[in-house]
N, C-alpha and C positions, 0 to 999 in steps of 0.2 A: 118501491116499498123495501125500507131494509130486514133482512132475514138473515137466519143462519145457514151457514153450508157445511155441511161439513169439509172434513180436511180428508185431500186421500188419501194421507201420511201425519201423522201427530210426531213432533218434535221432541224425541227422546233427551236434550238438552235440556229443554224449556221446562220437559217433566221435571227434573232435578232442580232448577234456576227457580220455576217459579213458589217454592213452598220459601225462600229468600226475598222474592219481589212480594211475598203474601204479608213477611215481616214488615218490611218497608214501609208497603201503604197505611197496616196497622199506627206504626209507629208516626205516619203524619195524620193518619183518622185521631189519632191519640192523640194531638197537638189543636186540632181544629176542635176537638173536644175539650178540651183545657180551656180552649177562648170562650165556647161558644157558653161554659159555664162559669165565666169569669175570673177565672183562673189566668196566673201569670202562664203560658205553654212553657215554655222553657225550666223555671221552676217546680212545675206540672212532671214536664220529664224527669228533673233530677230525683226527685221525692219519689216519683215511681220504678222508676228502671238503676238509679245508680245508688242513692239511701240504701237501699235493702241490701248491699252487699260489700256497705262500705269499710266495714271487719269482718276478724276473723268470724264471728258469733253468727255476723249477718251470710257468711259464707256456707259456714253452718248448718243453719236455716234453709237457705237455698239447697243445699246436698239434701237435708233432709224431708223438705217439701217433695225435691224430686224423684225419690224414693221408692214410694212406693206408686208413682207414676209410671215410671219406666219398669219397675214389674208386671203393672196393671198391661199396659201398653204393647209390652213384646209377647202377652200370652195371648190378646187380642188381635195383633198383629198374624202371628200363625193362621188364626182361624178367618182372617179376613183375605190372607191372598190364596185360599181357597172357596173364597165366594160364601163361607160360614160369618154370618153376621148378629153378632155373639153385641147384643146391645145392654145386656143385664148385668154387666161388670161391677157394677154398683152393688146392685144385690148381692151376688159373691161375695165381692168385697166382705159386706158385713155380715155374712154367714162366716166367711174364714174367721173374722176376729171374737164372735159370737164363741164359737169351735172353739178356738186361744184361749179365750177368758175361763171356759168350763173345765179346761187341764190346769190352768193357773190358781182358780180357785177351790177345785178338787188337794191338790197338792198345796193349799195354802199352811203358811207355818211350815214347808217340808225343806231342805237341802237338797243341790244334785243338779248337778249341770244336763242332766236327761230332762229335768223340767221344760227348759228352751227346747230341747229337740223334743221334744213329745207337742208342745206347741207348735213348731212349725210344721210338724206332718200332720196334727192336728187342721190348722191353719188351711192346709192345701187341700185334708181331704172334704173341708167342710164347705170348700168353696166350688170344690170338682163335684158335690154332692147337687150343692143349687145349680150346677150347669149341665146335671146330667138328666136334668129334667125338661128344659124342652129340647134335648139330643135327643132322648127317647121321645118325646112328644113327634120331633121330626121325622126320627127314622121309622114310627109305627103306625102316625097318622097323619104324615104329611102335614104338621103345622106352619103355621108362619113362626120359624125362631127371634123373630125378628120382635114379635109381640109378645112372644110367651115369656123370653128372656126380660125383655124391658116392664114386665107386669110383675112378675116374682121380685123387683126390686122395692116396690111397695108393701109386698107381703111380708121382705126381709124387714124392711124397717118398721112394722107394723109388730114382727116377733122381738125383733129386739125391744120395741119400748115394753113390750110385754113382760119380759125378761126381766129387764131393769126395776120393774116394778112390781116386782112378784120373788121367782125362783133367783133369782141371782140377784135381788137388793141387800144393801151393804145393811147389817143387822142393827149396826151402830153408827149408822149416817141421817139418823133423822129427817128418815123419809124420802129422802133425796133418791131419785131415779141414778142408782147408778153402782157399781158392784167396791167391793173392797176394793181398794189399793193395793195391787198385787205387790209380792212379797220381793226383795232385792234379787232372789234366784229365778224368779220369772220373767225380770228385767231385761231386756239388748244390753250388751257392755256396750258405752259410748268410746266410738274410735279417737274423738280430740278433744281433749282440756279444756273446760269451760266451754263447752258447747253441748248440743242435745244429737248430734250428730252419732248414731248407732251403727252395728255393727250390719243392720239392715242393708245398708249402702252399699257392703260388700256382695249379698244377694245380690240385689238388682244389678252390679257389673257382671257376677259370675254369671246370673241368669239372660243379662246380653250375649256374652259368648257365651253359651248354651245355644240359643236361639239364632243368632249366626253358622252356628254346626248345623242346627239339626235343618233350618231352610235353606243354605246355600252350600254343604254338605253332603246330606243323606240323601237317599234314593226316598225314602219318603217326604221328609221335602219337598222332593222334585215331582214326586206325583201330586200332592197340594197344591205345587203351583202348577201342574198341569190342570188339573183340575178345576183353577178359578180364571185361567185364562184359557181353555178351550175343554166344556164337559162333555161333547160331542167324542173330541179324540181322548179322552179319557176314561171314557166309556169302551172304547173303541180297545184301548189297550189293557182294558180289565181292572183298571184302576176301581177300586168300592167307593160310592158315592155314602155309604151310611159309614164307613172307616174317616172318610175325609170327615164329615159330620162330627161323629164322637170324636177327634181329635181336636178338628177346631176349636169344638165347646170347652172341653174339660179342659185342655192346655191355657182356654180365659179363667177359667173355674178355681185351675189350681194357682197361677201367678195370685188373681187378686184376692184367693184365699190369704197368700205368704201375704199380702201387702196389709190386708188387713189385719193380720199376724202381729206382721210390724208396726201397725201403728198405737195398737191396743198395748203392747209389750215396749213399745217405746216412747213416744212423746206425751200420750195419756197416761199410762201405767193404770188402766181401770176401763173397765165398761163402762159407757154411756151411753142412752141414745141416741147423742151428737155423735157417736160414730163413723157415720158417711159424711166424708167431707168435698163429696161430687168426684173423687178422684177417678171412680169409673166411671165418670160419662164425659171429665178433662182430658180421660188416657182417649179416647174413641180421638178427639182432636190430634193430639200428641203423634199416635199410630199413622194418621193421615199426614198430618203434616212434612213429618218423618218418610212419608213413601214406605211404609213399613218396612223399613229399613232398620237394622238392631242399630249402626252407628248414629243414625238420624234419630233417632228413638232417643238415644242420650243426649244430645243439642235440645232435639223436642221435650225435653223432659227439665231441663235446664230452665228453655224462656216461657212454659207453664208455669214452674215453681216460681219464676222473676214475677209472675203475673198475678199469684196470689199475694205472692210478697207484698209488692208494688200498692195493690189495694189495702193493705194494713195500712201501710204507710201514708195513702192519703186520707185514709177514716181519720187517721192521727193529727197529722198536721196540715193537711186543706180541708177539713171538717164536709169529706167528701163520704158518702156511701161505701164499705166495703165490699157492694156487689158493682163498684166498677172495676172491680177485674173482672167482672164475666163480660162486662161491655167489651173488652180486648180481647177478653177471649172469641167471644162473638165474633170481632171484625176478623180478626185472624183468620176462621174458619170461611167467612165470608169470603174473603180475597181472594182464598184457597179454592174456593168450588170456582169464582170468578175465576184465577186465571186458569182454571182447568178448563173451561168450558172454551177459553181462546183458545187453549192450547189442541183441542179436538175440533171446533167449528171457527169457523170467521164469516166477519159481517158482511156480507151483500147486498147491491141495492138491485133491485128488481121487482118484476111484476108478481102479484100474486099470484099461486094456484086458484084455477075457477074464478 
């Protein structure tokens, strides 16, 4: 009978190699999926992977997709190599830009470059606000974070259409769920010419090296990762299991607050309830894919945005669904849990237990 065995030793190489072999396979599930919907594969690939970034605009685009991914992604990241599994990013998300839009439209008609910075700390705190609710849920009644965080993402987007459609509808948008046009001083300044590419972009590098400091760096840090690789000697050395908690949470809370920040103050310039555009539950891949790793986290973050891209592109011109990017995103993750599981067990053929 074939079974699993595990390994006595799991391959610190392979760990690293296989989120590249997870590509791979993607990239030929991606071609056997091209055929198997009649599609030319090869012109399949072009339209997907190389169209999207064939100018500067389309380059652009990709920075800017990946954006607010790699914000979402490295504050998820913290909290995940400490065994805090922070799945509500989503919701944050759109609690941060919720937060944004209320300082943009409070200050509408106003001057003052404090505008943007009063949004981004708005942004952060309104998304540490949604993440410090199943942190306290955790550390007072032992919840599962796991459920409580991925529930309030429904409630987020349950308040924003409320919002849209109430206390923050544009007065003179004819009913349209969705807030004023914020004003040119509540805008990101775009970094390049003829593109939508914002000053956002700069964030999410700064907030890499941020998160490179503070995990491979700081003595707290090191107790995080003590902490999700051994809670027994963590305990042991006095490490606080409710500190590791409230940090993991809030450090997701505050990124996908800024990201939502960013995206409300830059490529929409307004509230809508299309606001979530799944970026917190893309980064959860990204963060994994990455090895939560800040460097990996920017590659990860890269052939995400390729993948949204990509699916534009074939809605466009192979008159394809634009939720086949999630099919690749899908396989990606797939691959990923696959070759993890080789990378920990291998197959044996033997007798059964009993």
């Amino acid at each position: 009978m074939l079974r699993l065995e595990p390994r006595a030793e799991s391959s610190e190489v392979m760990s690293y190699l296989s989120p590249l072999l997870a590509v791979v396979l993607m990239l030929i599930g991606g071609l056997i999926l091209f055929t198997v919907l009649g599609k030319n594969p090869l012109e399949g690939f072009r339209i997907f992977f190389i169209n999207p970034v064939s100018d500067l605009y389309g380059v652009g685009e990709l920075l800017l997709k990946a954006t607010p991914l790699m914000l979402v992604a490295i504050g998820l990241a913290i909290g995940f190599r400490a065994n805090v599994w922070n799945i509500g990013a989503e919701g944050q998300y759109i609690m941060g830009g919720v937060a944004a839009s209320a300082v943009a439209l409070y200050f509408y008609e106003s001057e003052g470059f404090h505008i943007l910075i009063l949004m981004v700390v708005a942004g952060c705190i309104g998304g540490m606000l949604w993440a410090s609710i199943p942190a306290y849920l955790k550390t007072r009644f032992n919840t599962n974070e796991i459920l409580v965080s991925l529930m309030l993402v429904y409630v987020a987007q349950l308040a924003v259409s409320w919002l849209v459609h109430g206390p923050m509808m544009d007065p003179d948008g004819f009913n349209f769920p969705q807030s004023r046009m914020f004003e040119e001083s509540a805008l990101l300044p775009v970094l390049i010419e003829d593109t939508r590419l914002n000053i956002a972009f700069g964030f999410a590098l700064a907030a890499l090296i941020a998160g490179y400091i503070f995990m491979y760096r700081s003595f707290l840090g090191f107790q995080m990762q003590v902490a999700g690789n051994a809670a027994n000697a963590a305990r042991y050395a006095g490490f606080s299991a409710k500190r590791m908690i409230w940090i993991g949470l809030l450090s997701g809370g505050a990124m996908a607050g800024i990201a939502g920040m960013s995206e409300v103050a830059g490529p929409m310039e307004q509230l809508t309830e299309h606001v979530s555009n799944n970026y917190g539950f893309a980064a959860i891949i990204v963060a994994f894919v990455a090895r939560l790793n800040p460097v990996g986290i920017f590659f990860a973050s890269l052939l995400m945005a390729l993948l949204y891209l990509g699916g534009e592109q074939a809605q466009q011109y192979m008159n394809l669904p634009s939720s086949i990017s999630n099919v690749f995103q899908g396989m990606l993750l797939m691959f990923l849990l696959g070759s993890d599981v080789f990378i920990n067990y291998r197959l044996k053929w033997g007798k059964a237990n009993g």
